[in-house]
C-alpha positions as CSV (number, residue, x, y, z in Angstrom):
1,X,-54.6,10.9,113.2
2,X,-56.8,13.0,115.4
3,X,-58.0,16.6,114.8
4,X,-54.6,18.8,115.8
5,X,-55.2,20.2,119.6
6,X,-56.4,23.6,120.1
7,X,-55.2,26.1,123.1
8,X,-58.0,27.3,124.6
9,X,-57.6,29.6,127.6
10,X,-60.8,29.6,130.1
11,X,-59.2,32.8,131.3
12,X,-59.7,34.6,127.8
13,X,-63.0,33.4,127.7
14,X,-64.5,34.2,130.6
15,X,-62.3,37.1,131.0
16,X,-63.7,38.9,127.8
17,X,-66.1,41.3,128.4
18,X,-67.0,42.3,124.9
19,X,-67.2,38.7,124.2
20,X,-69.5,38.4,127.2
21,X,-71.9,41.3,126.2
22,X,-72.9,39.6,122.7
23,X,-75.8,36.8,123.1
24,X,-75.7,33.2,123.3
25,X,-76.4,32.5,120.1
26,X,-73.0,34.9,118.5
27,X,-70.9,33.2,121.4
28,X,-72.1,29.9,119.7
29,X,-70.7,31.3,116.5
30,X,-67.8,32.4,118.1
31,X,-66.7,28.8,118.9
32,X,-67.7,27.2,115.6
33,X,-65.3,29.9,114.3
34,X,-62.4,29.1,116.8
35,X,-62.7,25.3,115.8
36,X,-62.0,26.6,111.8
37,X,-59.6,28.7,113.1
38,X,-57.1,26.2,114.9
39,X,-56.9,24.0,111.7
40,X,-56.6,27.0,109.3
41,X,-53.1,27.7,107.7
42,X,-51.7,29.9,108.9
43,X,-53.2,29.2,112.5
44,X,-55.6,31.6,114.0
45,X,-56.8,33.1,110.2
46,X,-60.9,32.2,109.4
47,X,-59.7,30.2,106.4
48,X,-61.0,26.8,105.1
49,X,-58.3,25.5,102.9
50,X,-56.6,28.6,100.8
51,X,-60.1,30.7,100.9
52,X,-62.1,32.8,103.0
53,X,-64.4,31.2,105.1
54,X,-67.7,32.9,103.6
55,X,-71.1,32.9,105.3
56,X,-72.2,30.2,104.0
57,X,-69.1,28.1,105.0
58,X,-70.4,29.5,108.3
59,X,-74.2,28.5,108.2
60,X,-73.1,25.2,107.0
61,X,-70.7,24.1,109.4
62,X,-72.9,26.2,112.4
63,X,-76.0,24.2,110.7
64,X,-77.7,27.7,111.1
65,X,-79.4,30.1,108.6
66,X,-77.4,32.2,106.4
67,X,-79.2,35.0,107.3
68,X,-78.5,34.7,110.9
69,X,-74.9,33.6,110.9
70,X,-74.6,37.2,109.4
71,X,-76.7,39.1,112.0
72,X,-74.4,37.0,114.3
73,X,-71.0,38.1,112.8
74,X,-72.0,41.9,112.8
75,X,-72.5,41.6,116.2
76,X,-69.0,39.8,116.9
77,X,-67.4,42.2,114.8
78,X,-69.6,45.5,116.8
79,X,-68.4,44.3,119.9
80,X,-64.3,43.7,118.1
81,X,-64.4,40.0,119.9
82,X,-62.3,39.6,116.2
83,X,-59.8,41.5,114.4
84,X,-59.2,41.9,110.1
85,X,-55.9,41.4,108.1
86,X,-55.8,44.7,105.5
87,X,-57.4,41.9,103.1
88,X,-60.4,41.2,105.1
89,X,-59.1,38.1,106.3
90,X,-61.1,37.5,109.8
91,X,-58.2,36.5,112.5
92,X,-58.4,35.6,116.2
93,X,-55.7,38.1,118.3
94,X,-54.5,35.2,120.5
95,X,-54.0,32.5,118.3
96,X,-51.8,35.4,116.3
97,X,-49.9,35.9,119.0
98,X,-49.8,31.9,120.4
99,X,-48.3,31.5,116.6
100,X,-45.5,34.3,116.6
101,X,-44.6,33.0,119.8
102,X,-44.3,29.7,118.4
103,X,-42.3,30.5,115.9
104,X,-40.0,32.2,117.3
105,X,-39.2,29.4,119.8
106,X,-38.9,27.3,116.3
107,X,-36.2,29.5,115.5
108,X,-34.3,29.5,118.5
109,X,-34.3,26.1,119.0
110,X,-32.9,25.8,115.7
111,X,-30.2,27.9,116.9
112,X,-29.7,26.1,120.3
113,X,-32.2,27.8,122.7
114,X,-33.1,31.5,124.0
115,X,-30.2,33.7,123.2
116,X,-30.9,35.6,126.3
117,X,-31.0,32.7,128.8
118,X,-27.8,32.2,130.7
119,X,-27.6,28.2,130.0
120,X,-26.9,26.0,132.8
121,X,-27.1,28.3,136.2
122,X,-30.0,26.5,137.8
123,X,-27.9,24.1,140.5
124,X,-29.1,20.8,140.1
125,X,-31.3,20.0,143.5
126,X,-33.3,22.7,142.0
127,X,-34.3,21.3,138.7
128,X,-37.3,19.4,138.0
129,X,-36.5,16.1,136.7
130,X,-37.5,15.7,133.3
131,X,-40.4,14.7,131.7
132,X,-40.8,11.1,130.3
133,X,-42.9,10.4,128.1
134,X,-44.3,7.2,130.1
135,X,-45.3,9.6,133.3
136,X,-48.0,10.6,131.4
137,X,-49.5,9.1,128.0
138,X,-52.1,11.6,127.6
139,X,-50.2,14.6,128.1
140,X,-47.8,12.7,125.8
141,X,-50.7,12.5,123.0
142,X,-51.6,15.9,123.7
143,X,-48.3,17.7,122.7
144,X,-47.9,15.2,120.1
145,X,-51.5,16.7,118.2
146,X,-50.9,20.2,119.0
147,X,-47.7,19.8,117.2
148,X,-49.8,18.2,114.0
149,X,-47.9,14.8,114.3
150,X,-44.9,16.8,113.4
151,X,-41.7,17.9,114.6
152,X,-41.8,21.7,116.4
153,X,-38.2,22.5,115.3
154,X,-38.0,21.4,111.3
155,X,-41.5,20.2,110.6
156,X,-40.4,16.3,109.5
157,X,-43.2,13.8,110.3
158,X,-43.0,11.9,113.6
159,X,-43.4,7.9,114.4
160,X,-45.0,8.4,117.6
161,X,-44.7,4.9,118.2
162,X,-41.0,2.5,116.9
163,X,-40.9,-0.8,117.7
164,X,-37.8,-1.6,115.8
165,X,-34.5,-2.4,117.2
166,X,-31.3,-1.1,116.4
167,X,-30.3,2.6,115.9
168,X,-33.1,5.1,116.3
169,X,-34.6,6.9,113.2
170,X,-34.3,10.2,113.2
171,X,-37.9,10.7,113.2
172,X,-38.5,9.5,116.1
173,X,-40.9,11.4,118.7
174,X,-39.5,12.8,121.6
175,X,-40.8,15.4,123.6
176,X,-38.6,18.2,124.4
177,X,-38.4,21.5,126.8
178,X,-38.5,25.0,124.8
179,X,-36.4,25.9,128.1
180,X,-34.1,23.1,129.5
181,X,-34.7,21.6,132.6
182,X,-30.7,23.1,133.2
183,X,-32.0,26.5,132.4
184,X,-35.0,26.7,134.9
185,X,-37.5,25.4,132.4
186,X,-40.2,23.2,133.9
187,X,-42.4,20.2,132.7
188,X,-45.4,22.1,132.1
189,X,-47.5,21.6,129.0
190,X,-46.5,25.1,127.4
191,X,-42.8,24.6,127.8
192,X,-43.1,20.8,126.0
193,X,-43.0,20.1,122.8
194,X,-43.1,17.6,119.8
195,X,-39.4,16.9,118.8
196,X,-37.7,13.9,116.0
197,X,-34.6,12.5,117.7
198,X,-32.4,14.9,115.6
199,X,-33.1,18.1,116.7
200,X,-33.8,16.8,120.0
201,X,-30.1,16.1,120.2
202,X,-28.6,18.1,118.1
203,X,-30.2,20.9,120.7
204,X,-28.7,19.4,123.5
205,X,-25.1,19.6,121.8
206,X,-25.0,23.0,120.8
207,X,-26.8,24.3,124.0
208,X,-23.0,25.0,125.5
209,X,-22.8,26.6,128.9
210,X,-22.1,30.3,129.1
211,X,-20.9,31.9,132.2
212,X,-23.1,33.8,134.9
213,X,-21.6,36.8,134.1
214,X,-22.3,36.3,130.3
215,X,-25.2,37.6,128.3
């Protein structure tokens, strides 16, 4: 399988003035750190397996002196382009927040959907039609690796691809809307995710229909 996919917002990057005022060579840094980052667990922490990522992590995968990998990282961390756990652990503020986010989606879904959505009150010649996963195959491979081949509700491994006949297993990839097409949600990339065939319909069963005036 492919490296997992990253989020990266052009916005935040260009937008970020502190990140802006430190040179070249720290902004270099900055992205070898990013890449670390988005495969770390949990997401967003400067961790290579369970550990710190230490300087000389740094230097090797940067291919760059020790010596100047630290110069480089006192000058990230003057400038606050990065933010420290109590324990020292180096984290990046958006991938935090990308990962509470996801999570909590995980946990509604679980539960059906967004508590605070009235289900169902978008009329029908205003939806968008749903997505498919044949409209686009990149796209499709593109939710699939973000999600780490895995399923964004339970975490089971996915097949992405069954050629079997018969009844479905319940590993199967779909890809699924955080906020049904019913609800308003559309078929962008931040409103799909990486889905087996169980939760997938087991989320369409207990996503009953409340009533306008309902909350």
């Amino acid at each position: 399988m492919s490296k997992p996919w990253m989020k990266f917002s052009m916005s935040d990057w260009c937008g970020d003035r502190a990140l802006h005022s430190c040179s070249l060579a720290a902004r270099g840094l900055w992205m070898e750190m990013l890449a670390i980052m988005g495969e770390a667990n949990p997401r967003g922490s400067l961790l290579m397996g369970a550990s710190h990522a230490s300087l000389d992590d740094l230097a090797r995968s940067a291919g760059a002196e020790r010596k100047e990998v630290e110069r480089l990282m006192k000058e990230l961390e003057a400038k606050s382009v990065f933010s420290r756990d109590p324990d020292g652990t180096i984290f990046n503020r958006r991938m935090r927040r990308d990962e509470v986010k996801d999570e909590l989606n995980r946990t509604r879904g679980a539960e059906g959907g967004n508590p605070d959505i009235r289900r169902g009150t978008v009329p029908k010649d205003q939806r968008v039609r749903p997505f498919r996963r044949s409209d686009a195959p990149e796209k499709t491979k593109r939710i699939f690796d973000r999600e780490r081949g895995k399923c964004h509700w339970c975490g089971i491994g996915l097949l992405f691809r069954w050629e079997g006949e018969g009844d479905m297993p319940a590993n199967q990839f779909h890809v699924d809307h955080v906020i049904a097409v019913c609800d308003g949600g559309t078929n962008d990339e931040d409103n799909l995710v990486a889905s087996c065939a169980a939760c997938n319909h087991k989320r369409a069963r207990d996503a009953k229909p409340r009533l306008v005036s309902e909350r």
